[in-house]
N, C-alpha and C positions, 0 to 999 in steps of 0.2 A: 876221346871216345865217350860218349855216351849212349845211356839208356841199355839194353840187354849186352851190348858192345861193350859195355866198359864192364863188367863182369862182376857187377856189385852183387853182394849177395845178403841176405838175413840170415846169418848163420844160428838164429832165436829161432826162428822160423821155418828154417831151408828154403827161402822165396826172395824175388829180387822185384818183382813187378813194381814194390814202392818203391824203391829205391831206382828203379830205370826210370819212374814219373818224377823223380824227385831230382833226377842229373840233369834228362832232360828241359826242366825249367830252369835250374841253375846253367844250363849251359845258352839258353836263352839271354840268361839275368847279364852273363860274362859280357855275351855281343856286345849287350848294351853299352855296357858300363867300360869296356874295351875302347869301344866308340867315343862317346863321351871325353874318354881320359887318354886316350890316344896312345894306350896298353896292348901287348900282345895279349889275343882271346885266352890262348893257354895258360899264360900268366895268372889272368883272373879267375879261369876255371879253375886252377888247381888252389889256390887260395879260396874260392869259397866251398869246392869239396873236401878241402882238409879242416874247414870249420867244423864242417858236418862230421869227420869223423872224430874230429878230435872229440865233439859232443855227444856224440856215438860213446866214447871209450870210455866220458866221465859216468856218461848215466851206465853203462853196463858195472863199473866199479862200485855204486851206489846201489848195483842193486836195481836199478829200471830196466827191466829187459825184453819190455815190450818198444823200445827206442828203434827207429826207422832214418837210413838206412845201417846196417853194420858196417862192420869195421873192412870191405875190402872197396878199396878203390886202385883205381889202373889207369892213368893217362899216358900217352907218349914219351911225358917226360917224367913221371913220376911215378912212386909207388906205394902206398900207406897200405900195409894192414897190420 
């Protein structure tokens, strides 16, 4: 799931709009790279959206709390928040 679907939210904020523009190019980037490497898409998604929130987590610990998107992600097979 991506974009409003995958239920990401700025909880800094209360808004998701960055974070729906920001899955769905990551969910783009997966295709690709799915393709390419002859990977299931959801495999690649959920590894590059747990990049994001792992970096989501550090900067909010630091103290960065303008950081896009937050901490909730939702895929079929996964759960991070």
């Amino acid at each position: 799931m991506v974009g409003d679907a995958a239920g990401l939210i700025d909880l800094t904020r209360g808004v998701g709009m960055d974070a729906a523009g920001l899955s769905g190019r990551l969910a783009a980037k997966a295709i690709d790279l799915a393709r390419k490497n002859r990977q299931p898409v959801i495999e690649v998604y959920s590894r590059l959206m747990s990049r994001v929130v792992d970096q989501t987590r550090r900067n909010q610990q630091r103290g960065i709390t303008n950081s896009r998107p937050m901490i909730c992600f939702r895929s079929i097979l996964t759960k991070v928040c």
